[in-house]
C-alpha positions in Angstrom: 0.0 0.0 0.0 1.2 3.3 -1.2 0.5 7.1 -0.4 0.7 8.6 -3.8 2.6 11.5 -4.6 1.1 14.9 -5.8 2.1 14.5 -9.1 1.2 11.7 -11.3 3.6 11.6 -14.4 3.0 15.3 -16.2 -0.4 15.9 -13.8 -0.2 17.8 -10.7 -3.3 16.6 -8.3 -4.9 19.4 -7.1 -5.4 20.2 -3.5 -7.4 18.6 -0.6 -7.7 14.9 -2.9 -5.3 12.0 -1.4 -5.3 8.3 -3.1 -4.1 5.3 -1.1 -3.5 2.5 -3.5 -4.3 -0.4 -1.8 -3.0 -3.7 -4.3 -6.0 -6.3 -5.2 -7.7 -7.5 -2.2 -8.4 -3.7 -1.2 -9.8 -1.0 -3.5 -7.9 2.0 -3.7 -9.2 5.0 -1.6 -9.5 8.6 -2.7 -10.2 10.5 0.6 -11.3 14.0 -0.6 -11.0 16.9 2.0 -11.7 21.0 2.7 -12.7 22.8 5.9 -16.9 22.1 5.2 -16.0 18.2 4.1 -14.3 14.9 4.7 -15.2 12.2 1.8 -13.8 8.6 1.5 -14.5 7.2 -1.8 -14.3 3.7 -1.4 -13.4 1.6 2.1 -11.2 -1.7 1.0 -11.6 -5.2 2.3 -12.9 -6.2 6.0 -9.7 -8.3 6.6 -7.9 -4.9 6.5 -10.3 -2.5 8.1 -7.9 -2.2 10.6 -5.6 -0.9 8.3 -8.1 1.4 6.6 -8.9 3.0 9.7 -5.5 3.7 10.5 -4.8 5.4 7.1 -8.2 7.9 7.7 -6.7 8.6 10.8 -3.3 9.7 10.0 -4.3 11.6 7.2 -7.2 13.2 9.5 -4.3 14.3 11.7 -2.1 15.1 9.4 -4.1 17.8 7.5 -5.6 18.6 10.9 -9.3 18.0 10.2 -11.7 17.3 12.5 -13.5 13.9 10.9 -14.8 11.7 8.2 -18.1 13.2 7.1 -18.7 10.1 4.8 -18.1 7.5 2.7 -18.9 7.1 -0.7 -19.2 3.6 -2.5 -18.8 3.4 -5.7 -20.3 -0.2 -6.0 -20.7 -3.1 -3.5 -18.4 -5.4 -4.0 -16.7 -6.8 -0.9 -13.4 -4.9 -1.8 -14.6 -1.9 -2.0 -17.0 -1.2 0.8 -15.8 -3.8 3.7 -14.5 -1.0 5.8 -18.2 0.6 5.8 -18.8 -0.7 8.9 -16.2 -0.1 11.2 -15.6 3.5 9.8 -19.4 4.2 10.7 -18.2 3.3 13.8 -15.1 5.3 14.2 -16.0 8.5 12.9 -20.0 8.1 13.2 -19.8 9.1 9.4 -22.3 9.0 6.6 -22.5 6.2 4.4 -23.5 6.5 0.5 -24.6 3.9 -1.8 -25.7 3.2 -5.6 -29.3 4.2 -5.4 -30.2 0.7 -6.8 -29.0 -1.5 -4.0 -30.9 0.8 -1.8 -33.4 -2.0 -0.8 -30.4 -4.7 -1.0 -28.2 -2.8 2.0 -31.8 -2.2 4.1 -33.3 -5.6 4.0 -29.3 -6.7 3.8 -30.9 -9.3 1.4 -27.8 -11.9 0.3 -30.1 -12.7 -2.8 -29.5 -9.6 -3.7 -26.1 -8.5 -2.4 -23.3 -10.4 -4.2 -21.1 -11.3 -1.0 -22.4 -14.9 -0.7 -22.8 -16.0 -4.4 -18.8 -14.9 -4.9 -17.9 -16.6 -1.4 -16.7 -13.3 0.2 -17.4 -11.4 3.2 -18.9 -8.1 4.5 -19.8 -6.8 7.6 -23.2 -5.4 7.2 -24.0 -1.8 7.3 -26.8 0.8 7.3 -26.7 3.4 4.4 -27.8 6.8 5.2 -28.2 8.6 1.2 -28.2 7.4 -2.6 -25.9 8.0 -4.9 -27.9 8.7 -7.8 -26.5 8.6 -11.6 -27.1 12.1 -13.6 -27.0 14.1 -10.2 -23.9 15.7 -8.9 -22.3 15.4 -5.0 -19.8 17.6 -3.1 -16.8 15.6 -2.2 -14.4 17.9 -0.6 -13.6 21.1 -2.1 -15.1 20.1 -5.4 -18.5 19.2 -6.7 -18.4 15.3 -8.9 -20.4 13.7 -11.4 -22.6 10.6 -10.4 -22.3 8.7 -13.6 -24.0 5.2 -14.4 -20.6 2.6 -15.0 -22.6 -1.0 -15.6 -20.8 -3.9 -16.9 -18.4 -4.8 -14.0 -21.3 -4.4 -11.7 -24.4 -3.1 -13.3 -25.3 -0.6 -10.6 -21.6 0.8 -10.0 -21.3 4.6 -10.7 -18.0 6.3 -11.0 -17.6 9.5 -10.3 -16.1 12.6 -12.3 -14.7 16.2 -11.6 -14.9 18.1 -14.9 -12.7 21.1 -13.9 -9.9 19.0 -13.1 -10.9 16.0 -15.8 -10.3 13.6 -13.0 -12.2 10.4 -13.2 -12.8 8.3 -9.9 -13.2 4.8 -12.4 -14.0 2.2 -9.8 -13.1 -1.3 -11.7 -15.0 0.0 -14.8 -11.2 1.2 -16.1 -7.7 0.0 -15.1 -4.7 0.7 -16.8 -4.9 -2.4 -18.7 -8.2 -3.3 -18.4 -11.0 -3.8 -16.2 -12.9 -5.6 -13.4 -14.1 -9.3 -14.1 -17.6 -8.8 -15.9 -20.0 -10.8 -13.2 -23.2 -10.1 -14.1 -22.4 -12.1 -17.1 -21.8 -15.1 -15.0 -24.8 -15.0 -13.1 -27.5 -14.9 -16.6 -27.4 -11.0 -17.1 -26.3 -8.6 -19.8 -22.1 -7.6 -18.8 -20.5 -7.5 -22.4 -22.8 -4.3 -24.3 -22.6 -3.1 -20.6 -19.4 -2.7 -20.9 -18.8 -1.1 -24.5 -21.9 1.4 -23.2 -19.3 2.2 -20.4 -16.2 2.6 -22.0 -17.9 4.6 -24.4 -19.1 6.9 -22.0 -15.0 7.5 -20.7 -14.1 8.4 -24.2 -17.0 11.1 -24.2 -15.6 12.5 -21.2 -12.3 15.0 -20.6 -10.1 13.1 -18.7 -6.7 13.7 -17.6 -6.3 11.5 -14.6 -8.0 8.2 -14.0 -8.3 6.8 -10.1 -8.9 3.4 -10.8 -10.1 0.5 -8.0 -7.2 -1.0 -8.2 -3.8 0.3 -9.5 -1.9 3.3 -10.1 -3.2 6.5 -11.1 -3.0 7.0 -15.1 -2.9 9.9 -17.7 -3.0 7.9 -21.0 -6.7 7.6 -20.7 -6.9 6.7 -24.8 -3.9 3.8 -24.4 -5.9 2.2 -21.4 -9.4 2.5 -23.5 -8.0 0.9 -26.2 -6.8 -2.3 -24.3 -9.9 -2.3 -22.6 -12.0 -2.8 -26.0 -9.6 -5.6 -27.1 -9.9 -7.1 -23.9 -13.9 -6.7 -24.3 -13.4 -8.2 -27.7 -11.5 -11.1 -26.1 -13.9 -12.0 -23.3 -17.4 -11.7 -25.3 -16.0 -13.6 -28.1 -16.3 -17.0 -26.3 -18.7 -16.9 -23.4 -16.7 -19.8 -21.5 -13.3 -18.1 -21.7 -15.0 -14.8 -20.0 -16.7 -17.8 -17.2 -13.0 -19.5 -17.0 -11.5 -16.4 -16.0 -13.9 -15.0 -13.5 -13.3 -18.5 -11.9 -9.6 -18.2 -11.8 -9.7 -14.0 -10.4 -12.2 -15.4 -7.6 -10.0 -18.0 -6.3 -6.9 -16.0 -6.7 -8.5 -13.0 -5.0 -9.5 -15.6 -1.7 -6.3 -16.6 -1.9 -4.5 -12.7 -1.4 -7.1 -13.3 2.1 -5.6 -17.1 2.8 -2.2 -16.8 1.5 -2.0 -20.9 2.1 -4.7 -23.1 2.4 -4.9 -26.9 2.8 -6.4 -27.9 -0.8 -9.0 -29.8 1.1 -10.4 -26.7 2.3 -10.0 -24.4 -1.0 -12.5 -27.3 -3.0 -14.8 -26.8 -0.1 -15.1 -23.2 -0.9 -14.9 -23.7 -4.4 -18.0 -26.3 -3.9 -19.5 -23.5 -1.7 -19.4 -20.7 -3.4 -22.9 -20.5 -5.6 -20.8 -18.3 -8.7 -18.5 -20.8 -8.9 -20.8 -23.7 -9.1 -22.7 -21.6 -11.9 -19.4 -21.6 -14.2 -18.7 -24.8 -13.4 -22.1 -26.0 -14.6 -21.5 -23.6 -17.8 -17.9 -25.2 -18.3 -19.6 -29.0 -18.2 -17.5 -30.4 -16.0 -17.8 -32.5 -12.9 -17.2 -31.0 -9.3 -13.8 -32.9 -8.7 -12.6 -32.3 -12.3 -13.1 -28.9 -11.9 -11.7 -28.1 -8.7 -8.9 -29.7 -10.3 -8.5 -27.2 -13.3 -9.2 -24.3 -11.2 -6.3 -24.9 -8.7 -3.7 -25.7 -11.6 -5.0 -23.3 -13.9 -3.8 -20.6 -11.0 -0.5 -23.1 -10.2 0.1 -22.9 -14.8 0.1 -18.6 -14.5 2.2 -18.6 -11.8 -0.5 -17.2 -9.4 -0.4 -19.5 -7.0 1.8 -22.7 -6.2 1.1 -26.7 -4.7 3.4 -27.1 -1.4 2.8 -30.1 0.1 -1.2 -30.2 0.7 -1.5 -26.2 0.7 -2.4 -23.9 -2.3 -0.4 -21.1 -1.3 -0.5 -17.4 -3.4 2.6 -16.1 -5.3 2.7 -12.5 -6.8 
């Protein structure tokens, strides 16, 4: 985890916005800050809450503000709004969601919340406003954007600050790439999602992109570009986007585990109602396909076999 620097190759961030870059099994954190508001955009995984706490402090102190106003999701996925709960508690902040999983974070409905069917976890939490796409927010001393960002997640937003052309992207841009298209493993539209999405970026001014996870980029048209071929890659063959949503889920409870007896990684993998879906879709038995999915992470060099343990590399 990294405290990024004020300037990010030839752009110079403007004041009272901080990123932490997190790695993979956190979202990166933008916490955006002035004298009449403290915004967090985005709140990592619960097995480092600690951690995220720690960073809103020193930061708090360090600019010598009083508090954490609230916390801004830009979609819930276990990564990116795990520390929701235990900030509410800290700083008895605000906490804003997507306005569509407004009844899902209420009823804290599982059906409906995507923590279970992609065998993660998330301390639950109460929401206390909407974020609603085509409206604008104040976050810190500048006024954003609430735009719609489907495909990843088809009720993310991102969120964009047109006098500084700085894009908060969520996982609907990396550098090189983007998040693992779910919705497309679960029977719903991902791939036109998407291109909708990436076409709305290229619409946009935008010298700085704050991904979810990775660094900061300027080369907004490179990164598109890859993207689109990556689009072209996945939607071509519906069972090669499926095989590698399977191999990013494992691989991302494995950054939690670091080693696990194999035993107990099939029993998740058996568990884990996403995973069953794909490997339904692939046509393969249970024991065949807990099979592939361990060595397919062992054959990229993701993870490695020692002794009876799956353990991470990388």
């Amino acid at each position: 985890m990294t405290v990024l620097e004020k300037r990010i190759g030839n752009y110079l961030l403007p004041p009272g916005i901080e990123i932490f870059e997190r790695g993979w099994l956190s979202a990166n954190n933008v916490l955006l800050f002035s004298e009449e508001d403290v915004s967090l955009v985005d709140s990592g995984y619960c097995a480092h809450q600690q951690l995220t706490v720690d960073l809103v402090t020193h930061a708090l102190q360090q600019h010598h503000l009083e508090t954490l106003n609230k916390v801004v999701n830009t979609h819930l996925h276990s990564d990116h709004c795990g520390g929701n709960a235990v900030l509410s508690e800290a700083f008895d902040c605000e906490i804003w969601i997507p306005e569509a999983e407004a009844i899902a974070v209420r009823d804290w409905n599982e059906d409906l919340l995507s923590f279970q069917k992609l065998g993660q976890e998330c301390p639950s939490f109460t929401h206390h406003a909407l974020l609603v796409p085509g409206e604008e927010i104040i976050l810190g001393p500048y006024r954003w954007q609430i735009l719609a960002a489907p495909g990843h997640d088809n009720h993310s937003i991102m969120l964009y600050q047109e006098q500084h052309q700085i894009l908060i992207s969520a996982d609907a841009l990396w550098e090189e790439g983007f998040g693992v298209i779910f919705p497309e493993l679960w029977g719903e539209g991902g791939f036109e999602e998407v291109a909708q999405t990436l076409e709305l970026i290229e619409s946009l001014s935008v010298a700085l992109v704050i991904p979810g996870h990775g660094k900061p980029f300027t080369d907004v048209r490179k990164s598109i570009e890859i993207a689109k071929s990556r689009l072209d890659y996945l939607s071509s063959d519906a069972d090669r986007n499926a095989r590698h949503g399977a191999k990013v889920l494992l691989k991302y409870k494995l950054l939690e585990w670091r080693s696990q007896k194999l035993a107990e990684v099939n029993q998740w993998i058996a568990g884990t109602p996403v995973l069953e879906s794909i490997r339904k879709q692939l046509n393969m038995s249970s024991e065949d396909f807990q099979v592939w999915l361990a060595e397919a992470l062992v054959k990229s060099k993701a993870a490695a076999v020692q002794k009876d343990h799956l353990v991470n590399l990388g």
